[in-house]
Short mmCIF file of the C-alpha atoms (twelve columns), coordinates in Angstrom:
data_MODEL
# 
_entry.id   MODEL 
# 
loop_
_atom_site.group_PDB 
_atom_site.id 
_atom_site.type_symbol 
_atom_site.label_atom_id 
_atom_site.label_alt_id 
_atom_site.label_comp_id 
_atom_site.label_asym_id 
_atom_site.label_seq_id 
_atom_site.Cartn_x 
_atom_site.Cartn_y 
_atom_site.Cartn_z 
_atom_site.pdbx_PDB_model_num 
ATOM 1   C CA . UNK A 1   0.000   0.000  0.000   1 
ATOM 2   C CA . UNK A 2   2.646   2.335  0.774   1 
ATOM 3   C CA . UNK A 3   4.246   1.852  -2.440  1 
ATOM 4   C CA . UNK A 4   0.905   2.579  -4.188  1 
ATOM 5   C CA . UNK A 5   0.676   5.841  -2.293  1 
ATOM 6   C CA . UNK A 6   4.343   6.665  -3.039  1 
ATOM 7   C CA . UNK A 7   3.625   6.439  -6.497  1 
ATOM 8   C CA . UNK A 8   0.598   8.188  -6.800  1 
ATOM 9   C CA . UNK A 9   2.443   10.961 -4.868  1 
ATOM 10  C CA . UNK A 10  5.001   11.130 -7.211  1 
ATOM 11  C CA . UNK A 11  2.859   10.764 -10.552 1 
ATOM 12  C CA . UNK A 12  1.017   13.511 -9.280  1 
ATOM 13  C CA . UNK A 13  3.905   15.632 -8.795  1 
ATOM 14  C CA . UNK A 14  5.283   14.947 -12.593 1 
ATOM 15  C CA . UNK A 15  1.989   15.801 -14.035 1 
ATOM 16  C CA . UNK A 16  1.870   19.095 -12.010 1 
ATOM 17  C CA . UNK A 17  5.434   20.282 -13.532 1 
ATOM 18  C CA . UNK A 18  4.657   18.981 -17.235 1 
ATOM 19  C CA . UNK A 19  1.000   20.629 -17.092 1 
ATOM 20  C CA . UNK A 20  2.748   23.873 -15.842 1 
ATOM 21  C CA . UNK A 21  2.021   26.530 -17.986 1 
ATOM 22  C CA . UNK A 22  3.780   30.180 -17.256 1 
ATOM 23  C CA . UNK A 23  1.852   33.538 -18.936 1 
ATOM 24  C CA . UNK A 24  4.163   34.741 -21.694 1 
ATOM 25  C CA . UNK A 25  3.391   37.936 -24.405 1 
ATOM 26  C CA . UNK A 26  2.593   37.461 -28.090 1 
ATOM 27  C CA . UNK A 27  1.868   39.892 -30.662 1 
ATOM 28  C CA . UNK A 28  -1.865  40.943 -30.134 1 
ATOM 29  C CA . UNK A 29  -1.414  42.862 -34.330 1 
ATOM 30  C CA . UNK A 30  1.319   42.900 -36.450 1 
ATOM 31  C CA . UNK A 31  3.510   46.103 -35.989 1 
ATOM 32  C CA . UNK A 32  6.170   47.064 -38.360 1 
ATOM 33  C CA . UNK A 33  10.617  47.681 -37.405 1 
ATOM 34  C CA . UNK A 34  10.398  51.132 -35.632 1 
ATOM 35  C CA . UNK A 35  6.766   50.842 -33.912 1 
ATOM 36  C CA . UNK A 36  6.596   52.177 -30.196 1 
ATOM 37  C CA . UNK A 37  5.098   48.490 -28.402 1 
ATOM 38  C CA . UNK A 38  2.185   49.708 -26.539 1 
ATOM 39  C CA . UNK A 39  0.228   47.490 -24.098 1 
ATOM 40  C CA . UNK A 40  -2.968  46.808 -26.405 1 
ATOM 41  C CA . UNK A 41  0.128   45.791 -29.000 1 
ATOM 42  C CA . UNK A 42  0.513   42.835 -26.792 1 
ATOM 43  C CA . UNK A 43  -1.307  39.433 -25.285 1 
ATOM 44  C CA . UNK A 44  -1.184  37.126 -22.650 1 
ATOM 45  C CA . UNK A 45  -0.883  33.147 -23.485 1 
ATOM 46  C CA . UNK A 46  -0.300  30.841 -21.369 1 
ATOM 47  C CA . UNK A 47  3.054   27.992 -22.222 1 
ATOM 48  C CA . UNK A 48  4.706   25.128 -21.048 1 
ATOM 49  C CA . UNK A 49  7.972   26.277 -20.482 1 
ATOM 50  C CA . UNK A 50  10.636  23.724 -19.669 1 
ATOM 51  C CA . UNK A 51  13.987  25.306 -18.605 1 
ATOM 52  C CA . UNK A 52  15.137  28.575 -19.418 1 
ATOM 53  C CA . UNK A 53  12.577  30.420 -20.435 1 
ATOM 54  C CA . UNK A 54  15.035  33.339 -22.979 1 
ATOM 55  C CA . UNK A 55  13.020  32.772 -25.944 1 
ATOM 56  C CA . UNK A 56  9.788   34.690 -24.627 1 
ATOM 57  C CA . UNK A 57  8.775   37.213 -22.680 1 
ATOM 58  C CA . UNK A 58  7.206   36.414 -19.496 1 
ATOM 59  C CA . UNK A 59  4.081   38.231 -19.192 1 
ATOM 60  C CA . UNK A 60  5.236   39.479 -16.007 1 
ATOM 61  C CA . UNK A 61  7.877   41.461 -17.460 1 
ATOM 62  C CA . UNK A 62  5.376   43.696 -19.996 1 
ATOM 63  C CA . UNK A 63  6.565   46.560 -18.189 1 
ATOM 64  C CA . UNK A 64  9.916   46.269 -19.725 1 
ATOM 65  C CA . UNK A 65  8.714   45.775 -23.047 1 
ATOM 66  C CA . UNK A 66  5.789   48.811 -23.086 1 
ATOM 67  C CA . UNK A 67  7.303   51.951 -24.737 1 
ATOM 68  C CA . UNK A 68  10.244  49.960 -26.449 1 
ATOM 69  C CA . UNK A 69  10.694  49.627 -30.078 1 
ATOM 70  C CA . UNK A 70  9.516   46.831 -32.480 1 
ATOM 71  C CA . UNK A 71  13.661  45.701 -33.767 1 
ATOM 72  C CA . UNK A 72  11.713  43.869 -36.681 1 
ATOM 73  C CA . UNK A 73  8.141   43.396 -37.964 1 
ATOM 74  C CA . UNK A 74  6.270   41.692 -35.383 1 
ATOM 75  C CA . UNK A 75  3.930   39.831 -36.522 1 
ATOM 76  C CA . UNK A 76  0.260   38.619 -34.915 1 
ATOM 77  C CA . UNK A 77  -0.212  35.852 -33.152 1 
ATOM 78  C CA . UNK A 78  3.969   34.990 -32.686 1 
ATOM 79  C CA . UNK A 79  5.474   34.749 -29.187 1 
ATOM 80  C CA . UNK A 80  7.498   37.937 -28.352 1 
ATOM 81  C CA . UNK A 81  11.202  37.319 -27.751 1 
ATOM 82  C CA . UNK A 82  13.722  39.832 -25.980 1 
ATOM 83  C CA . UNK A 83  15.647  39.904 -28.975 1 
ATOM 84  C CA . UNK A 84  12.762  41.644 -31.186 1 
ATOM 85  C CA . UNK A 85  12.727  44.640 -28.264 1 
ATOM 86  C CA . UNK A 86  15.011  46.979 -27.949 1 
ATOM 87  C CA . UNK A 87  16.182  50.907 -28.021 1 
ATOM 88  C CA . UNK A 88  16.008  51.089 -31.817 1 
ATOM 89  C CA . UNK A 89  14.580  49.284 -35.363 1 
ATOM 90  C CA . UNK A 90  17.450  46.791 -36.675 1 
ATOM 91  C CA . UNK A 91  15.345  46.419 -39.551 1 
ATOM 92  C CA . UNK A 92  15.761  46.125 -42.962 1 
ATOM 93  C CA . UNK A 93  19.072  44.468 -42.367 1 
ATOM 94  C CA . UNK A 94  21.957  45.850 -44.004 1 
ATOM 95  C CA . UNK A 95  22.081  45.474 -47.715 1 
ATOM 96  C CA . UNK A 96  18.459  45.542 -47.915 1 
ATOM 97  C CA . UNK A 97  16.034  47.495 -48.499 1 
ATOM 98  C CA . UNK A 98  12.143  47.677 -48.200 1 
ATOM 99  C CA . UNK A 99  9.888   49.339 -51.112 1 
ATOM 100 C CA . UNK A 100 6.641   49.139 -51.089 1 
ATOM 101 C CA . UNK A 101 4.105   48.756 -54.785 1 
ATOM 102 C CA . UNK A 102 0.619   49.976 -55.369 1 
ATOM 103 C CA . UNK A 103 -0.636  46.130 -56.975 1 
ATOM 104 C CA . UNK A 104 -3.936  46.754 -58.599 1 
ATOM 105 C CA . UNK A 105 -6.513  44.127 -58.436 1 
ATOM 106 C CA . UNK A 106 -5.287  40.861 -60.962 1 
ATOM 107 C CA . UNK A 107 -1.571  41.746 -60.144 1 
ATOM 108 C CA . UNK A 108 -1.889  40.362 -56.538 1 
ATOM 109 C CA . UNK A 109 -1.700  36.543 -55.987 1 
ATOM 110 C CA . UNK A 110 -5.021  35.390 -54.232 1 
ATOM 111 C CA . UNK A 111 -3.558  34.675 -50.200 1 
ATOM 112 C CA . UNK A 112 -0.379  36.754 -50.182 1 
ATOM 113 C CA . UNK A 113 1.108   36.959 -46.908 1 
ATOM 114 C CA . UNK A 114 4.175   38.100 -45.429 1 
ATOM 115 C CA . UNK A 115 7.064   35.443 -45.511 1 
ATOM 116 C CA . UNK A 116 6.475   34.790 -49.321 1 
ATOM 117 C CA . UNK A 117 9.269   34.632 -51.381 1 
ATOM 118 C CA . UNK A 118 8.192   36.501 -54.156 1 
ATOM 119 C CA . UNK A 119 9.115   37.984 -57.824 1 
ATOM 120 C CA . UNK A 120 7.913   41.549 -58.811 1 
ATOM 121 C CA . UNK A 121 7.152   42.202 -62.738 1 
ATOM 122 C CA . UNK A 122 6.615   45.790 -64.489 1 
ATOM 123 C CA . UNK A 123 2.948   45.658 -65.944 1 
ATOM 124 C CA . UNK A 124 2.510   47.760 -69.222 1 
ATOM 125 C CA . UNK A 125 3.998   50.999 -69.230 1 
ATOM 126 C CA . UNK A 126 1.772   54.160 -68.243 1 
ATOM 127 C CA . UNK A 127 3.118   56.082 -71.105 1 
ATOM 128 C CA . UNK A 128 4.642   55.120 -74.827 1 
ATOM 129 C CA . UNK A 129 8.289   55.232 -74.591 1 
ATOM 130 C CA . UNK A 130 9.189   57.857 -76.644 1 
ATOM 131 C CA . UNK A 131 6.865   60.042 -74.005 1 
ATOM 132 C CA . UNK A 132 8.773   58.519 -70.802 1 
ATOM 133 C CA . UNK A 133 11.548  61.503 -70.077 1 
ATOM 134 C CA . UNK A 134 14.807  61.126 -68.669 1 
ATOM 135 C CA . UNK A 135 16.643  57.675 -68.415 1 
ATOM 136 C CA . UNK A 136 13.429  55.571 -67.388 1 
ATOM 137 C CA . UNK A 137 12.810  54.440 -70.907 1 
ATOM 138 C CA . UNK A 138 16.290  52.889 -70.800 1 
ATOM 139 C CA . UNK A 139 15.764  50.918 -67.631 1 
ATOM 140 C CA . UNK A 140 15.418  47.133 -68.030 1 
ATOM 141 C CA . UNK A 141 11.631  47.869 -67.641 1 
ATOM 142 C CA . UNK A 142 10.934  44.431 -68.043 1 
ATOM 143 C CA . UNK A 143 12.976  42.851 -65.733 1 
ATOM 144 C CA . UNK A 144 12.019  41.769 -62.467 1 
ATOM 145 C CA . UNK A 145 12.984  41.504 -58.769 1 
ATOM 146 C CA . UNK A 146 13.126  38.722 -56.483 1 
ATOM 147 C CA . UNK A 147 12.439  39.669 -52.568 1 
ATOM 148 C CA . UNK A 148 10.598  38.854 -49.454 1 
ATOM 149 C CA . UNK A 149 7.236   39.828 -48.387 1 
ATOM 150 C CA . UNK A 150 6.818   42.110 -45.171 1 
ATOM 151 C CA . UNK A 151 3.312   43.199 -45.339 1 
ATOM 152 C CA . UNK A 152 0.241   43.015 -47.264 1 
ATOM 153 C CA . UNK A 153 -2.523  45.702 -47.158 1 
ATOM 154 C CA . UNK A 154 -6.045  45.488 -48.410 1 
ATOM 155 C CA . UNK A 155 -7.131  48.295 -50.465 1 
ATOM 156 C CA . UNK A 156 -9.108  50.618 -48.691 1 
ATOM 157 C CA . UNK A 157 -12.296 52.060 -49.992 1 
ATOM 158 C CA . UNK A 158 -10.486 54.991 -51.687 1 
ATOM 159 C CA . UNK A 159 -8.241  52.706 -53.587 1 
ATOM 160 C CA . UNK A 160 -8.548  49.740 -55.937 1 
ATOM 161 C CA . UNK A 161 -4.824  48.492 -55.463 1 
ATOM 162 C CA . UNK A 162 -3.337  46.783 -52.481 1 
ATOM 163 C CA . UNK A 163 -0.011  48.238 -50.905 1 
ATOM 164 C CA . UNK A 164 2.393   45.347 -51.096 1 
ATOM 165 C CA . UNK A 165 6.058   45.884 -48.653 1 
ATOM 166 C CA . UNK A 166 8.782   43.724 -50.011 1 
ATOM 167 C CA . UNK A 167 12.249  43.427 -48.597 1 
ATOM 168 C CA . UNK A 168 14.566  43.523 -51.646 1 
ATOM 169 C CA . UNK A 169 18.599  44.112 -51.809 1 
ATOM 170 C CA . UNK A 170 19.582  47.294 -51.742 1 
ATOM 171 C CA . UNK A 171 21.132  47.363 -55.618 1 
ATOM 172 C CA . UNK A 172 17.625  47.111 -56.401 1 
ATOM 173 C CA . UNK A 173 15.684  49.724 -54.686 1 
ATOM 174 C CA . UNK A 174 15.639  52.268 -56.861 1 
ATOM 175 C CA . UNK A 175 14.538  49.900 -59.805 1 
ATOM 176 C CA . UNK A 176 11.945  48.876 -57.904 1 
ATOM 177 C CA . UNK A 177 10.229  52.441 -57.104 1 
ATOM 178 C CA . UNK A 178 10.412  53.200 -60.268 1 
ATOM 179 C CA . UNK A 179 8.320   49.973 -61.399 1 
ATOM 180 C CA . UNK A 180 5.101   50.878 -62.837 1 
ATOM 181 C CA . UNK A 181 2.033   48.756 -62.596 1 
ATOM 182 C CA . UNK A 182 3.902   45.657 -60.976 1 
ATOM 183 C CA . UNK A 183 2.646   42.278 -61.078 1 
ATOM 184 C CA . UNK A 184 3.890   39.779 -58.060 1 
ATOM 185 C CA . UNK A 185 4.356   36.287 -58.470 1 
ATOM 186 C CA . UNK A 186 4.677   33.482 -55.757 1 
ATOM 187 C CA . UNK A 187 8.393   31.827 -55.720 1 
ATOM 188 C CA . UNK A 188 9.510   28.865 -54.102 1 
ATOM 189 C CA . UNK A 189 10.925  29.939 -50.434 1 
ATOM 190 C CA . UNK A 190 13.841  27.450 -51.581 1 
ATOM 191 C CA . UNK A 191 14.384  27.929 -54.949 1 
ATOM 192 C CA . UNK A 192 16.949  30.245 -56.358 1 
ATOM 193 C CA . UNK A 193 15.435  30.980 -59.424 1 
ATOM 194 C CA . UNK A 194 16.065  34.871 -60.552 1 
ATOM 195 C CA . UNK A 195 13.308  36.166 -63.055 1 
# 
């Protein structure tokens, strides 16, 4: 009998630590590198943390994190780490740099979302070339560039095109903001293909 009690004693006491769950902070909406983190930024979950718990932020310490700056895009619904806080963005990493398109509506890949590897075509030019002015006309219109999404926004009721955010190397920024009427097309996230 004793051993039976022992037991139970001791089964109970495993389940207690492997059930434990500690209240840790995820992203309550997605905030782009640079955003103040304000309390209605963030959520409570609750974890099973085993061992250190470095990788997240305990909810306990929201204090800390209230008021700091996003280092990267956060995005909804993803634990927050310590290393995504701090004083100042990190973001877009050097040699890279984030443009943003105007995609009208058949441009835009139906259930684009940020992570995508993606490649970004010219549509048909605005104007005839002989009316372009300057050195556009003599930019590789046609060719494209390969990046990463950041963020996808909906067009709003003033618009018809929705904002796409793509981190892209630096070499090709200014190509990029130049691009009129882009397309985007879904990539393989580990190909290396380069339109």
């Amino acid at each position: 009998m004793a051993v039976v009690i022992a037991s139970s004693v001791g089964f109970t006491a495993v389940l207690a630590h492997v059930g434990r769950r500690v209240p840790v902070l995820a992203v309550a909406r997605s905030l782009p590198a640079g955003a103040v983190i304000r309390a209605e930024d963030l959520r409570e979950v609750r974890l099973g943390v085993d061992g250190p718990a470095e990788y997240v932020v305990r909810a306990a310490d929201e204090d800390a994190v209230v008021g700091k700056t996003a280092v990267v895009p956060l995005v909804a619904g993803a634990l927050l780490t310590p290393q995504e806080v701090g004083n100042r963005a990190g973001y877009p990493p050097t040699g890279k740099a984030q443009v943003s398109f105007a995609v009208e509506s058949g441009g835009l890949p139906a259930g684009l979302s940020a992570g995508q590897r993606v490649a970004v075509f010219p549509g048909a030019p605005s104007a005839a070339p002989a009316e372009q002015s300057g050195d556009a006309s003599k930019d590789n219109s046609g060719v494209g560039l390969v990046g990463t999404v950041t963020d996808v926004a909906a067009p709003d009721h003033d618009s018809a095109a929705s904002a796409v955010t793509v981190l892209v190397d630096t070499a090709a920024a200014g190509r990029a903001a130049r691009m009129d009427k882009p397309h985007v097309v879904v990539l393989s996230p580990a190909g290396r293909e380069v339109p």
